[in-house]
N, C-alpha and C positions, 0 to 999 in steps of 0.2 A: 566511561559511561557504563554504570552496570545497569539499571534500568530508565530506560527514557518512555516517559507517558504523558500524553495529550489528548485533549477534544477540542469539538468542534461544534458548532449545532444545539441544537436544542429541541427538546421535545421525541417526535419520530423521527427528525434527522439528524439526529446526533450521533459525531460518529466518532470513534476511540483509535488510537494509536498507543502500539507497545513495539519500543524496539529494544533489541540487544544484542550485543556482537558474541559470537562464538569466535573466539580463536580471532582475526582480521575480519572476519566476513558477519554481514550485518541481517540478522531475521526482523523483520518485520511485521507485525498482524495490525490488519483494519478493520473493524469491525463495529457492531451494534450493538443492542441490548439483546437481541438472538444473535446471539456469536458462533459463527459453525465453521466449518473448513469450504469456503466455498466453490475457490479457485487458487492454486499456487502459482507463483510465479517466478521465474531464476531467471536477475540481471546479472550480467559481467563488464566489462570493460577493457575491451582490446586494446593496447597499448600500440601495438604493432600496425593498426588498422584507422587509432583515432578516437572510437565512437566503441559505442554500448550495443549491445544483443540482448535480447530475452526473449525465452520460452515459456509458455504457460500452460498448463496441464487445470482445466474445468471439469469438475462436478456433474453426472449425467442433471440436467434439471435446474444448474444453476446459470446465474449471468453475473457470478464474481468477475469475471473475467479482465473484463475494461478495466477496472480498478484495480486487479492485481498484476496485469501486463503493465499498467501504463506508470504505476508506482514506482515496478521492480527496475522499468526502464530511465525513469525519468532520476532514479536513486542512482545505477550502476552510473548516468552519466554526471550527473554531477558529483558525487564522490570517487570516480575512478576506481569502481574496488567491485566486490560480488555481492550481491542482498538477496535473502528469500522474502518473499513477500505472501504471507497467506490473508486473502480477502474473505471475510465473511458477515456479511448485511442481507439482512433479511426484512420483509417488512410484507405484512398482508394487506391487499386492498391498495397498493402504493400508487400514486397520483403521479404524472408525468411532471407536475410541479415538486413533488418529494424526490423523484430521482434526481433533479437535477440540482436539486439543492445537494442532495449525499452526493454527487460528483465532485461539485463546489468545496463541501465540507472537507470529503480526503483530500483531493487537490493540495490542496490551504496548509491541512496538517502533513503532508511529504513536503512541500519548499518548507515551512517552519522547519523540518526534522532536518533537511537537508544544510538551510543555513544556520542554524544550529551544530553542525556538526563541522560545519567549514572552519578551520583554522583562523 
């Protein structure tokens, strides 16, 4: 895979997906039509232990957050391997029915990328 791109949504909650592997280890962006850095996030995958970890490092002012932890983690576990995840959606005036559609949306597009990428 040298570039893998997707969406999702439509309208104001349309949300985009760019991945690419550097090297074994897989980068990841989610993002909008305001695409920023809004939150990062590094999954891995313990071999030794079973299960996945991730750390995320947030943006003073942002709430990438959820979406770039929940990405990074739900990636390292189902491909066993390392992913960076940067999340950046933005949207003004956003409606509690808009966010939860853009949860919905990324969601959707990490299991597609995920079994997509399964053997």
């Amino acid at each position: 895979m040298d570039k893998y791109e997707l969406s999702a949504g439509k309208g104001r909650t349309k949300v985009n997906l760019l991945a690419y592997y550097v090297g074994s280890d897989l980068i990841v962006c989610i993002y909008n039509e305001n695409a920023h850095i809004g939150a990062v996030a590094v999954g891995e995958y313990d071999y030794k232990e079973d299960r996945a970890s991730c750390s995320v490092i947030t943006r003073l002012g942002h709430r990438d957050d959820v979406i770039a932890q929940e990405a990074a983690h739900f990636i390292a576990k189902r491909t066993k391997g390392s992913v960076c995840v940067v999340a950046g959606i933005h949207l003004n005036k956003i409606a509690t029915a808009e966010i939860d559609s853009i949860l919905e949306n990324a969601r959707s597009l990490v299991a597609k990328l995920c079994t997509d990428l399964s053997p």
